[in-house]
C-alpha positions as a Markdown table, in Angstrom:
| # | Residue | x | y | z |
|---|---|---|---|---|
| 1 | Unk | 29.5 | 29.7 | -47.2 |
| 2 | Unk | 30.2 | 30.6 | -50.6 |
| 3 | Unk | 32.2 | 27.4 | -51.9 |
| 4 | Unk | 29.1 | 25.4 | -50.0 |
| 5 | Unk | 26.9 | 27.4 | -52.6 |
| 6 | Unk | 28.9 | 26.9 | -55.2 |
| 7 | Unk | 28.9 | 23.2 | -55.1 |
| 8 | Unk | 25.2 | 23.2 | -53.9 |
| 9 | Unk | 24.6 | 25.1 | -57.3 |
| 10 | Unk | 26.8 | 22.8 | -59.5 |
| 11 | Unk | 24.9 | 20.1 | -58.2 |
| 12 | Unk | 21.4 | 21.9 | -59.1 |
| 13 | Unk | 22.8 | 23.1 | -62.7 |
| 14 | Unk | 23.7 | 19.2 | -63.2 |
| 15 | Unk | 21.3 | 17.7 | -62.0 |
| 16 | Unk | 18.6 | 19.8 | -63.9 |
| 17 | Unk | 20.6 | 19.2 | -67.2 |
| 18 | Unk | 21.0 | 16.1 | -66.9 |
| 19 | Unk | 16.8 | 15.9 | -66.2 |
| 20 | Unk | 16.5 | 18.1 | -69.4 |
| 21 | Unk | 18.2 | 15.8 | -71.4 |
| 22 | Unk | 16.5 | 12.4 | -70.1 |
| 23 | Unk | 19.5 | 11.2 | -68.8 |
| 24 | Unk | 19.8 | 10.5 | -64.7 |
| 25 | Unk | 22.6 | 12.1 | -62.6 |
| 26 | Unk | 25.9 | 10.2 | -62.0 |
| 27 | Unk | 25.6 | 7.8 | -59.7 |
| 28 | Unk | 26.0 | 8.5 | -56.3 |
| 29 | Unk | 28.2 | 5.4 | -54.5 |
| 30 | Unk | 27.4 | 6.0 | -51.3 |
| 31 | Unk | 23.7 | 5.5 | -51.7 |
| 32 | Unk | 24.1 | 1.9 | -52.3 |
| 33 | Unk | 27.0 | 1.1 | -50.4 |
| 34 | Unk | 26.4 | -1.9 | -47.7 |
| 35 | Unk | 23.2 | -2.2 | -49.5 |
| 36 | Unk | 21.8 | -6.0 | -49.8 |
| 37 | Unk | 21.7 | -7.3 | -53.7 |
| 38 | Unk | 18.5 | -9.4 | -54.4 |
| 39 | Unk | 19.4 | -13.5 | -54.8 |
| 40 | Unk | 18.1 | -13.6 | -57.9 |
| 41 | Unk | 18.4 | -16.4 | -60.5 |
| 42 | Unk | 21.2 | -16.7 | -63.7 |
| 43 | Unk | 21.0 | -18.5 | -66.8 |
| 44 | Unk | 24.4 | -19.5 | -67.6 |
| 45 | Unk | 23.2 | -21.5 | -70.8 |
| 46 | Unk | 24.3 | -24.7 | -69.1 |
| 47 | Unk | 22.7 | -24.6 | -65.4 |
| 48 | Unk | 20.5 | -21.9 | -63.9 |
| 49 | Unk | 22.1 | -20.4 | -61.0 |
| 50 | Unk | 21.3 | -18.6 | -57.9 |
| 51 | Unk | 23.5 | -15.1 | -57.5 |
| 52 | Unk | 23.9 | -15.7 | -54.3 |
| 53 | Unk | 26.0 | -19.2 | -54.8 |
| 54 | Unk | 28.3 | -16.6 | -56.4 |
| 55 | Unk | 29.1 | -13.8 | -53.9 |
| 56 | Unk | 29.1 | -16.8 | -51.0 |
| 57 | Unk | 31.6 | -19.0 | -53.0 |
| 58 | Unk | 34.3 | -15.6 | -53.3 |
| 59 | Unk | 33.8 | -11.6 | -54.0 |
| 60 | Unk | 31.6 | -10.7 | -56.8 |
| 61 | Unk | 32.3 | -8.3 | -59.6 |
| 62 | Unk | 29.2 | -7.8 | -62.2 |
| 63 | Unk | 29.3 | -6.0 | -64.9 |
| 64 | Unk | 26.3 | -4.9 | -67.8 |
| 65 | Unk | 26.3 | -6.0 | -71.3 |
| 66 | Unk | 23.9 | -6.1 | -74.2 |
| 67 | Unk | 24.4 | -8.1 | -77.5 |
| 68 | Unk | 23.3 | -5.8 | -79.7 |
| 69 | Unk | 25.3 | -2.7 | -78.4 |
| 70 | Unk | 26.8 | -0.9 | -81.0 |
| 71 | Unk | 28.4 | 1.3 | -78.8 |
| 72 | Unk | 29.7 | 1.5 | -75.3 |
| 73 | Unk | 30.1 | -2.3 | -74.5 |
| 74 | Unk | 33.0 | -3.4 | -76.9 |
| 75 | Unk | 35.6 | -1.3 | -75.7 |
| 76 | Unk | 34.3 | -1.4 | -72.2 |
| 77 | Unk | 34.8 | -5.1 | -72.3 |
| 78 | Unk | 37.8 | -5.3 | -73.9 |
| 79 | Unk | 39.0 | -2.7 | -70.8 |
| 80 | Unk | 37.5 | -4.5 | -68.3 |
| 81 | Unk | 39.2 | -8.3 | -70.0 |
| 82 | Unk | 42.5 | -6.7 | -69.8 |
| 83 | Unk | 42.4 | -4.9 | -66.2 |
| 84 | Unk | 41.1 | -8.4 | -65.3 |
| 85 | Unk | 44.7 | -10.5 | -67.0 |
| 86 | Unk | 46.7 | -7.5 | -65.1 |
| 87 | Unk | 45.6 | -8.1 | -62.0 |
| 88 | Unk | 45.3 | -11.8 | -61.9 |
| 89 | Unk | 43.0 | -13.7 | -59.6 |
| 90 | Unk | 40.0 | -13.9 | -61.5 |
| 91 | Unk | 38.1 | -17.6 | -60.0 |
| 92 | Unk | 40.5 | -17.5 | -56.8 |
| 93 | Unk | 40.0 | -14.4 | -55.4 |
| 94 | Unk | 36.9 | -13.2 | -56.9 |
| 95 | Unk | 34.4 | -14.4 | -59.5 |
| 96 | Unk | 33.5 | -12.3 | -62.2 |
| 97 | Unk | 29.4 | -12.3 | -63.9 |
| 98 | Unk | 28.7 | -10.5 | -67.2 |
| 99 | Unk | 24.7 | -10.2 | -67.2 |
| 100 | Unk | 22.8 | -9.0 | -70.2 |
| 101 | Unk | 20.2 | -6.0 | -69.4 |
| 102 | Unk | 18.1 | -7.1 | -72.4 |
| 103 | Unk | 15.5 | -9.2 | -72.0 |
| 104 | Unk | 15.7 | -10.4 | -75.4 |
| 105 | Unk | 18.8 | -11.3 | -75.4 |
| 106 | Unk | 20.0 | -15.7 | -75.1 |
| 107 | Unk | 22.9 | -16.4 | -73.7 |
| 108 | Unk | 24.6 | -17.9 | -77.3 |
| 109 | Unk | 24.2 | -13.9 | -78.4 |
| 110 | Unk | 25.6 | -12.7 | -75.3 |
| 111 | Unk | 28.6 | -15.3 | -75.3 |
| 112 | Unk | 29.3 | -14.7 | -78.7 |
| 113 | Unk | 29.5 | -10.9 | -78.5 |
| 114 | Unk | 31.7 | -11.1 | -75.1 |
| 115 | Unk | 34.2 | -13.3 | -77.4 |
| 116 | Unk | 34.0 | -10.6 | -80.3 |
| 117 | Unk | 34.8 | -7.9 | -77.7 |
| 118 | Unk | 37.8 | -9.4 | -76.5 |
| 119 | Unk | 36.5 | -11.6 | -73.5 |
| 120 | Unk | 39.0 | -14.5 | -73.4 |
| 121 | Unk | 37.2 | -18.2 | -72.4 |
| 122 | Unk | 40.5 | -18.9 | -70.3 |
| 123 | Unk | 39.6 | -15.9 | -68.2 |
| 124 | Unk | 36.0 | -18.4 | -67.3 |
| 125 | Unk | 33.6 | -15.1 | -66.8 |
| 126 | Unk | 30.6 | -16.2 | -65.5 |
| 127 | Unk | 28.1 | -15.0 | -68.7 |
| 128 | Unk | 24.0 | -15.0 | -68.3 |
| 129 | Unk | 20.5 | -13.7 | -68.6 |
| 130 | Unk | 18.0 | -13.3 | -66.1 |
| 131 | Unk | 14.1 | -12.8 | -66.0 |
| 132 | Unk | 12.9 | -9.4 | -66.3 |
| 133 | Unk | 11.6 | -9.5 | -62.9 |
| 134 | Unk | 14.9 | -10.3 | -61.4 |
| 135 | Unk | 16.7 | -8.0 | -64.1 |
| 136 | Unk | 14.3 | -5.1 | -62.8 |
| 137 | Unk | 15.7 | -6.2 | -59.1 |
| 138 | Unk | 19.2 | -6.2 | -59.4 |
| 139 | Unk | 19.5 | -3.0 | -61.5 |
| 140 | Unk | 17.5 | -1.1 | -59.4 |
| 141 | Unk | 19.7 | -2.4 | -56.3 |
| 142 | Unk | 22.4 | -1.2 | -58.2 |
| 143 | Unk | 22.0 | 1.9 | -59.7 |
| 144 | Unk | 22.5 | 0.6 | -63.1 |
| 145 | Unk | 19.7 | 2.3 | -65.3 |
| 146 | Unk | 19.0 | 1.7 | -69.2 |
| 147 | Unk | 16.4 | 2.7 | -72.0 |
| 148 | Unk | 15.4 | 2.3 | -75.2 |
| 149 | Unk | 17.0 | 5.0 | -77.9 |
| 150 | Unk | 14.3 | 5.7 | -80.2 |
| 151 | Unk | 12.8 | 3.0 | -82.1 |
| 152 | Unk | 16.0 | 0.9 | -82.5 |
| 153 | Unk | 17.6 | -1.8 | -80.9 |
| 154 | Unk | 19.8 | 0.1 | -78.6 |
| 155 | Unk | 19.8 | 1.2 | -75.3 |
| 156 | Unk | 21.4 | 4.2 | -73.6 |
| 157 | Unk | 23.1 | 2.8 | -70.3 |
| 158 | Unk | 26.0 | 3.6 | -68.4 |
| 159 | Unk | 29.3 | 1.5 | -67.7 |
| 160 | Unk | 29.2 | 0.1 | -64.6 |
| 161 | Unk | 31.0 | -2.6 | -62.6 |
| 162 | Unk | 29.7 | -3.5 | -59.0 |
| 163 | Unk | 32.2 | -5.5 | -56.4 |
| 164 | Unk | 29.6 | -7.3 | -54.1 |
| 165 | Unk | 30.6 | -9.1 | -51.2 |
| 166 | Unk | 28.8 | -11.0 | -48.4 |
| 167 | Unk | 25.7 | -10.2 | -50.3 |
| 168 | Unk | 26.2 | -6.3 | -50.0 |
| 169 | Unk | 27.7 | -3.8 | -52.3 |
| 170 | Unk | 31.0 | -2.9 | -51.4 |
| 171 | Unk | 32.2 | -1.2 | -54.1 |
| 172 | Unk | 31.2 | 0.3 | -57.8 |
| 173 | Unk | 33.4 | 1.4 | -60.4 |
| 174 | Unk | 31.9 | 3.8 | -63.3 |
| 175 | Unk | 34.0 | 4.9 | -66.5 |
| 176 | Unk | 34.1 | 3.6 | -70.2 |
| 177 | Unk | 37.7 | 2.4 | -69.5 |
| 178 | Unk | 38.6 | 0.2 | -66.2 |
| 179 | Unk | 41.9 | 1.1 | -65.2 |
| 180 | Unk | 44.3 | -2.2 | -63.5 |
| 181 | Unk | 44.9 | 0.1 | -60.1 |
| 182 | Unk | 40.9 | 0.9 | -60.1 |
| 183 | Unk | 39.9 | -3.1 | -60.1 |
| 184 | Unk | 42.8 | -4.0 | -58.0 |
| 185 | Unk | 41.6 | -1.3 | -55.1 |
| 186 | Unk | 38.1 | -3.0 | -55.5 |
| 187 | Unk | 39.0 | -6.2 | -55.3 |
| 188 | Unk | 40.9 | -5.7 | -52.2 |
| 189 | Unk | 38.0 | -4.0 | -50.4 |
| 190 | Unk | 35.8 | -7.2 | -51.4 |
| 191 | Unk | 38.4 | -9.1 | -49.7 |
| 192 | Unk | 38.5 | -6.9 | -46.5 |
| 193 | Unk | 41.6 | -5.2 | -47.3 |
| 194 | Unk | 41.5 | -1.7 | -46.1 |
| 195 | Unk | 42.5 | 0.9 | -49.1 |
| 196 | Unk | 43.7 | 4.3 | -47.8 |
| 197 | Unk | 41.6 | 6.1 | -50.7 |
| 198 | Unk | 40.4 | 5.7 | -53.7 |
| 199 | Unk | 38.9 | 8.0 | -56.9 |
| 200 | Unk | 34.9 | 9.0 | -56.7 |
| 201 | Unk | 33.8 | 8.0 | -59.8 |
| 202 | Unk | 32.9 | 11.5 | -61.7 |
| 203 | Unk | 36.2 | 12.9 | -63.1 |
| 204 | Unk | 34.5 | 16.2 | -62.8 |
| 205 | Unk | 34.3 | 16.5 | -59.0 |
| 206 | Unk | 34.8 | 20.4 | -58.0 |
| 207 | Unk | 37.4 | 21.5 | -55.5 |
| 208 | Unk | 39.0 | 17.9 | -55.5 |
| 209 | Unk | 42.2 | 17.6 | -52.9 |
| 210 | Unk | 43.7 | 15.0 | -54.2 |
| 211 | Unk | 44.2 | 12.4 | -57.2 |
| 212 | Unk | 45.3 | 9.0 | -57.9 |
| 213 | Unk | 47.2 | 7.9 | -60.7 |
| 214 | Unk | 44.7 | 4.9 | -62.9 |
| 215 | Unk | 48.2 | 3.2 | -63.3 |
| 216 | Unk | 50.4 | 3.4 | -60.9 |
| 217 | Unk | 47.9 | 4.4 | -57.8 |
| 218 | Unk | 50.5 | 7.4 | -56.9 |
| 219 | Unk | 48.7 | 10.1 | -54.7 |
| 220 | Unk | 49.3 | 13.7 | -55.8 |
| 221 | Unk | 48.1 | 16.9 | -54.2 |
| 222 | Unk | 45.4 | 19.2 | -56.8 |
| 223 | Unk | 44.3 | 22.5 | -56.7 |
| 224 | Unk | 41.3 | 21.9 | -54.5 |
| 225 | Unk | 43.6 | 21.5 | -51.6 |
| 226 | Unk | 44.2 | 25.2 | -51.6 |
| 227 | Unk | 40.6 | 25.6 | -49.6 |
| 228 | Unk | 42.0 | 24.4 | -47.0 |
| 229 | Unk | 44.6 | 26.7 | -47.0 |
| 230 | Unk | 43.6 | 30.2 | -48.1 |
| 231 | Unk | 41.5 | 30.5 | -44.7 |
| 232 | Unk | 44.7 | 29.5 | -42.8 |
| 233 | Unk | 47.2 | 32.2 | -44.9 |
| 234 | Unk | 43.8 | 34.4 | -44.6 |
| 235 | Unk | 43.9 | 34.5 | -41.0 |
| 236 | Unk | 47.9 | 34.5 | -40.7 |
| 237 | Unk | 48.1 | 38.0 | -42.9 |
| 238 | Unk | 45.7 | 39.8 | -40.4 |
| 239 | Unk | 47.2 | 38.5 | -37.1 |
| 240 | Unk | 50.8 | 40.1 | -39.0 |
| 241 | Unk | 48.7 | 42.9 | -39.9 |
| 242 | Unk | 47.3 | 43.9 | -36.5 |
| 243 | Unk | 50.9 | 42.9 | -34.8 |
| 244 | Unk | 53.0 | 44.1 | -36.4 |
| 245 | Unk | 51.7 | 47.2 | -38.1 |
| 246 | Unk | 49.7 | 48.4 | -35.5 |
| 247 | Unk | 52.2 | 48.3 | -33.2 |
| 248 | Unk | 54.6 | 50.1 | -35.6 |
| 249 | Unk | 51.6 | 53.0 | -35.6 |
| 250 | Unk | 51.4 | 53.0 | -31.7 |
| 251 | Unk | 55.5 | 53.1 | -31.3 |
């Protein structure tokens, strides 16, 4: 009862900051899980393109950009561009779309800020706009979120990647930095591939039992494990207690 308060409390105290401060909760995954995406249409630059001809040709990772971010984005990409060469695959076993969230943007801006941020044309990302209609559709059936910071030209998001597949989420991956292990575990579950466990995407998850290395995907035992085990040791120490000292009393 009390680590069920504790948690339920957590969750209140961070939720009602993070209202405070005009910034929504983490995302919760399994909210959107098997969750339909909306077909809605790119702008590659060269062809317009239905979403759909994406995620039906091979899995689908998407991932937000801006042109204009000054922040978040570069190093994000550049993470994302180098999980992507470690892992291989990229147009074989899934396609990959980078979609600006600005409405402003054109895709010359876009593609020229994906290059400065270390997005390599061999890796052939899929880069594009879309309508704010359809942008209004896919980020709410995503989770992603964005707005306006002041009166500039940037936008407070978060980093997100989603792995779609048969036209439902199957997977998102949150974090400023996309670890090789991470993308590799979500690519497998686009491709059916059952993965024994993987990391929830806050880093700041109480009580958690165990942890994956980014790197080397090596499962270790934590601290949270232990309330599993204090009730057990708990229960142990007064069945010893009542046995054997008890009966030491009677005899």
């Amino acid at each position: 009862m009390i680590t069920g308060f504790t948690v339920i409390l957590m969750g209140g105290v961070s939720f009602c900051y993070s209202q405070a401060n005009g910034t929504p909760p983490p995302l919760d995954e399994d909210l959107f899980l098997y969750k339909p995406v909306p077909d809605i249409l790119i702008d590659t630059g060269k062809t317009k393109i239905q979403l759909s001809s994406l995620w039906q040709e091979r899995p689908l990772l998407l991932a937000y950009v801006y042109a204009e971010c000054k922040g978040r984005c570069s190093p994000y990409l550049l993470s994302f561009s180098n999980a992507v060469n470690t892992i291989g695959g990229v147009n074989r076993d899934y396609n990959v779309l980078i979609l600006s969230f600005d409405t402003t943007d054109n895709i010359s801006r876009v593609r020229a800020f994906c290059r400065m941020a270390g997005i390599d044309r061999n890796q052939k990302f899929i880069i594009g706009t879309t309508n704010a209609v359809d942008l209004k559709k896919i980020t709410n059936a995503t989770g992603f979120w964005y707005k306006q910071i002041g009166n500039s030209n940037q936008l407070d998001h978060p980093v997100q990647i989603t792995g779609i597949a048969n036209g439902q989420i199957r997977r998102i991956i949150t974090g400023d930095e996309v670890a090789a292990q991470r993308l590799n575990e979500a690519v497998q579950i686009l491709s059916g591939y059952f993965v024994r466990s993987y990391p929830m995407s806050s880093k700041n998850i109480l009580f958690r039992c165990f942890e994956t290395d980014p790197e080397t995907g090596a499962v270790k035992i934590t601290a949270g494990a232990m309330i599993f085990f204090v009730p057990a040791m708990g229960i142990l120490v007064i069945i010893f207690y009542l046995f054997y000292f008890k009966n030491k009393k009677t005899v």
